[in-house]
C-alpha positions as CSV (number, residue, x, y, z in Angstrom):
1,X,2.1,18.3,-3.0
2,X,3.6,20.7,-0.3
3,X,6.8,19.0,1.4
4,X,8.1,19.4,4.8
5,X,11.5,19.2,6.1
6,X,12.2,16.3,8.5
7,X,15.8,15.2,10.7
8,X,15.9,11.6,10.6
9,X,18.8,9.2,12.2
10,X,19.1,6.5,9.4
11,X,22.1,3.5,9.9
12,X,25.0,4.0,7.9
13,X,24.7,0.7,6.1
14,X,20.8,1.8,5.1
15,X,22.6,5.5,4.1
16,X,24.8,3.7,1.9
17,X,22.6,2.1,0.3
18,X,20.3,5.1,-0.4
19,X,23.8,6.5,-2.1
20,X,24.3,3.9,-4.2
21,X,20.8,4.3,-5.5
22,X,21.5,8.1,-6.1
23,X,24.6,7.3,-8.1
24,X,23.5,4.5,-10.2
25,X,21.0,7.1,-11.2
26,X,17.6,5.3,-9.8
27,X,17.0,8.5,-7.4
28,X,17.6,12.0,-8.7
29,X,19.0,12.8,-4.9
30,X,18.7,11.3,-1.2
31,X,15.2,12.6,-0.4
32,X,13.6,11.0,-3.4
33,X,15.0,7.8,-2.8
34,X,13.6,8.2,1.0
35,X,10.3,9.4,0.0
36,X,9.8,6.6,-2.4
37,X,10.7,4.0,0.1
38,X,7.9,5.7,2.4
39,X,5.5,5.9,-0.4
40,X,6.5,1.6,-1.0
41,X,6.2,1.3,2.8
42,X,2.4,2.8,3.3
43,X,1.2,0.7,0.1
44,X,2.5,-2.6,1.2
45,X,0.4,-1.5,5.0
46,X,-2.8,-0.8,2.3
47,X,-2.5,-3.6,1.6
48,X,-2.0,-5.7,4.4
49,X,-4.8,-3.7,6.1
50,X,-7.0,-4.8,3.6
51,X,-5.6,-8.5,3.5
52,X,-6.2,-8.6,7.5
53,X,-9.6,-7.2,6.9
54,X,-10.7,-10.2,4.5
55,X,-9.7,-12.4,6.4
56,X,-12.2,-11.2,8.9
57,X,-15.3,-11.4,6.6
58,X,-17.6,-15.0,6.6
59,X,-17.8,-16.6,3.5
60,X,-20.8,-18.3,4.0
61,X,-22.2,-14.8,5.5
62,X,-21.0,-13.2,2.7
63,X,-22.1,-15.3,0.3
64,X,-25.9,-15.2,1.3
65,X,-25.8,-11.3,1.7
66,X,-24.5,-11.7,-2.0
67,X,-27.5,-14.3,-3.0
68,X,-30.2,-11.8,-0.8
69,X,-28.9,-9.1,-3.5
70,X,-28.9,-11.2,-6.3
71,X,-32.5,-12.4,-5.9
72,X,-33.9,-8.5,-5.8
73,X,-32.6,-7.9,-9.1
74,X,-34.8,-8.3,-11.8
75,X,-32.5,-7.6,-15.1
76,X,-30.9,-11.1,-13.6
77,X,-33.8,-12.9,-14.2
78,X,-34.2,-12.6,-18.4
């Protein structure tokens, strides 16, 4: 995937941190550490989204749309 080039203003006890990584050898160089972070950061939001969005559904709706299904389907019935 294409990569851009970004400035960012990080705290120095966060930078440290990200150099420790690099050194202990967990992170081939700062920007890998970063991006992996970033990658950790928009799965753990996924994930949340989705969470948030089940908690929005009806069980009892969404267990009779499930039922309405169920009864159209023949190869249940045998």
């Amino acid at each position: 995937m294409p990569s851009a080039k970004v400035a960012i203003t990080v705290e120095k006890g966060l930078l440290k941190t990200v150099d420790r990584w690099v050194s202990q050898g967990r992170y081939p160089n700062r920007s890998q550490a970063i991006q992996a972070a970033l990658r950790e950061k928009e799965e753990r939001w996924k994930h949340t989204r989705l969470l948030e969005a089940l908690d929005k559904l009806d069980p009892e709706e969404e267990k009779a749309l499930a039922d309405e299904w169920l009864a159209g389907d023949t190869w249940l019935a045998s």
